[in-house]
N, C-alpha and C positions, 0 to 999 in steps of 0.2 A: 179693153184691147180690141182691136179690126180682127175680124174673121181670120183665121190663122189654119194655115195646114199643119197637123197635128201626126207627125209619122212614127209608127213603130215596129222597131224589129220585133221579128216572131219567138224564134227559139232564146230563151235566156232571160223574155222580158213579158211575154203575155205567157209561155207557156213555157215548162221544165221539163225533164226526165226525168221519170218516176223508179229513181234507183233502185227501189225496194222489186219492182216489179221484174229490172232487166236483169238483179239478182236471182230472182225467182228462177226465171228461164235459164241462164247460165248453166242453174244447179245448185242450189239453196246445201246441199251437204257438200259439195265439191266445192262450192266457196271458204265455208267453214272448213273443211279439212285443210284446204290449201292453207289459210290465215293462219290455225293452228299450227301445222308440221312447219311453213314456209317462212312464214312471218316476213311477210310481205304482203302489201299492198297490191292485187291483180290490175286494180286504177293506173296504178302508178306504173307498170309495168308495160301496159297497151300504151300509154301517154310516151312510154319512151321510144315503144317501137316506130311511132308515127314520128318522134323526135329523128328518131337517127332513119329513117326512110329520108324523110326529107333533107337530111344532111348528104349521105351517101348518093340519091340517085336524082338531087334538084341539081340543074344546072341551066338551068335559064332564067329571065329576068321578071317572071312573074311575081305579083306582089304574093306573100305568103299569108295564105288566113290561120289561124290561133283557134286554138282548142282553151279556154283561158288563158295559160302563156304559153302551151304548148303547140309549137309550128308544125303544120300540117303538112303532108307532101302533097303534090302539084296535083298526082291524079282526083286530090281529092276538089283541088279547082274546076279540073277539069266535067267531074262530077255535079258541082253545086252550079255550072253551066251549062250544064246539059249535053256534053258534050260524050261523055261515057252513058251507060248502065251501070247500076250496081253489081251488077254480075260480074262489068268488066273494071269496075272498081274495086272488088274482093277480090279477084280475082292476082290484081297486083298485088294488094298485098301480102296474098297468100305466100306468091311468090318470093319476095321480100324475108316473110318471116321462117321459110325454108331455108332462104340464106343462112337468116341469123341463127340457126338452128345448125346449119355446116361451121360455123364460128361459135360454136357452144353457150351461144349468149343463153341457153333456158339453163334452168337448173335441173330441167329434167322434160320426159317426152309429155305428162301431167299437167307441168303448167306450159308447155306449148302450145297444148288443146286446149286452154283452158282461156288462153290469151285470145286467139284464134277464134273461138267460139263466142267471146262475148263482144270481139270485134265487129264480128258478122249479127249476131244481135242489135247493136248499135245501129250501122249504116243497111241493114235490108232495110228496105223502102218500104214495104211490105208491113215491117215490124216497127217501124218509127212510129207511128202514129199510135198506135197502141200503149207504146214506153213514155208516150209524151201525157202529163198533167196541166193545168193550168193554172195559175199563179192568181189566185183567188183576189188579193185586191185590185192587183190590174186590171183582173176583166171587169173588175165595178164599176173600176174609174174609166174604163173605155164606155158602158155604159150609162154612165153617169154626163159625162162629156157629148154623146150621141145624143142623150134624151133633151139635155139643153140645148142641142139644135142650134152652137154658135159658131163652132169650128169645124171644119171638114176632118175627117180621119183615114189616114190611110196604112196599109203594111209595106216595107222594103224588108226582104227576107233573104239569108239566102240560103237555099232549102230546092231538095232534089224533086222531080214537078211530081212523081209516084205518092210520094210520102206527103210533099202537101196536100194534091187532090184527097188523099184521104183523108189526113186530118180535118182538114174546110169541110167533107163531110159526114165527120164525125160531131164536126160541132157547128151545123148550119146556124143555126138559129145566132150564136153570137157573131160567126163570121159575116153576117151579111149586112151586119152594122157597117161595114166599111165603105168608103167610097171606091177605093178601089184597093188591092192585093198585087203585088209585084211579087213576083217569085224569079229567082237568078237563072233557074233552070229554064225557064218558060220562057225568057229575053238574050239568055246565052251573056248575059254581065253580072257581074256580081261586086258587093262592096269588099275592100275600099274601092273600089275602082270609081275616078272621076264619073264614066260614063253613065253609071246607075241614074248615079244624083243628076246629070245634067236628061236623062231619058226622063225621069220623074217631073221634072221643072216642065220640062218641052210638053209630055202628056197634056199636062193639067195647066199651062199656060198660067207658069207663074213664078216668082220670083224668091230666091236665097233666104228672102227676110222676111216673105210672109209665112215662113216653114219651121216647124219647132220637129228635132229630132229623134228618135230615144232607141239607144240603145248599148249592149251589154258589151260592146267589145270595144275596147279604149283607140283601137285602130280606125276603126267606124268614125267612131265621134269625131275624131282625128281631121278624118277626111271629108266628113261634112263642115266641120266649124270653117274648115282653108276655104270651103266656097261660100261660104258668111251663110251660113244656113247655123242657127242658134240649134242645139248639139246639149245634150244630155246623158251621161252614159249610168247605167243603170246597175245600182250595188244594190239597194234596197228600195221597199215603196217607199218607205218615207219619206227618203230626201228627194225622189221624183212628186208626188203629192205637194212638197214646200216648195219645190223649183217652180211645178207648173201653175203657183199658188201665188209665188213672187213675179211670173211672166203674168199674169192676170187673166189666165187660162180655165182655172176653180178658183 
């Protein structure tokens, strides 16, 4: 196969959240007690507050980005373009979940804080890089791919520019395999958004089809395949490994 631009998303696909860890921080017995007494899910519980934010307070025609399947509210667009702080991103939705806290959505003031708390764990900028792991055979295979020296490799992410910077230098040595890093914060666009993808081509003076994709969010892919960029979306390494094995890639 001809020299191919080889892109991939960051969060979901080279690197994970280290659950155990933003458990830790939370409060490792105030999880366990809440699971116990509650029985409930705290996950599932922050995934809905973001649910019905964006239901209640979205009113405009922005595309919506997903938490897996869970739709995010605007500020947090607004966010992963740089366009806020995290400060004045918590900050909503502190407000938010006071609401729903006047509408008795908690089952108690316990797990309000508790929601609240590990929300703010999550998105501090600060703390992201820390909560983030890496996804041990991807980074091989980015390695792997770089040493052979046939394909260009690059990241489209979209990620708040605090939390990258740190991360990029937490982990120089493997980030600097890249040809280049896009970050959403750092260009004010973010995917799906056409413009990403058409900024990426324009950069690097190049073309839909000599571009292979990857990544974790079926929206993504979505919206790269519509501009004939070949589109991967990312469940497991394996069937990434056999895709990029079958495009004549490894």
């Amino acid at each position: 196969m001809k020299k191919s631009n080889i892109i991939f998303d960051l969060d979901g696909v080279l690197f994970k959240e280290n659950k155990l860890k933003i458990v830790k921080k939370s409060g490792l017995y105030k999880i366990l007690f809440y699971l116990i007494t509650y029985r409930k899910n705290p996950v599932k519980i922050g995934a809905d507050v973001f649910k019905k934010m964006h239901e209640q307070w979205d009113q405009n025609s922005e595309p919506v980005l997903y938490y897996k399947k869970t739709p995010l509210p605007t500020c947090i667009n607004h966010w992963m373009k740089g366009a806020i702080s995290d400060k004045v991103l918590l900050d909503n939705i502190d407000k938010f979940i006071e609401k729903l806290k006047k509408m008795h959505y908690f089952a108690s003031e316990f797990e309000k804080n508790l929601v609240q708390q590990s929300i703010k764990i999550i998105l501090d900028e600060s703390e992201i890089a820390t909560n983030m792991q890496p996804i041990a055979p991807m980074i091989k295979l980015v390695e792997n791919i770089k040493r052979e020296g046939k394909h260009n490799i690059y990241i489209i992410s979209n990620y708040a520019k605090n939390a990258a910077d740190f991360l990029i230098e937490k982990n120089k040595e493997f980030f600097s395999l890249f040809d280049d890093i896009i970050i959403s914060a750092e260009i004010g666009m973010i995917k799906p958004d056409r413009e990403i993808f058409d900024y990426f081509l324009t950069k690097h003076n190049t073309e839909p089809d000599k571009c292979i994709f990857i990544d974790d969010q079926e929206q993504n892919v979505l919206a790269a395949e519509q501009m004939g960029i070949t589109s991967l979306q990312y469940k497991n390494f394996n069937d990434i490994r056999n895709s990029l094995h079958n495009l004549g890639i490894i």
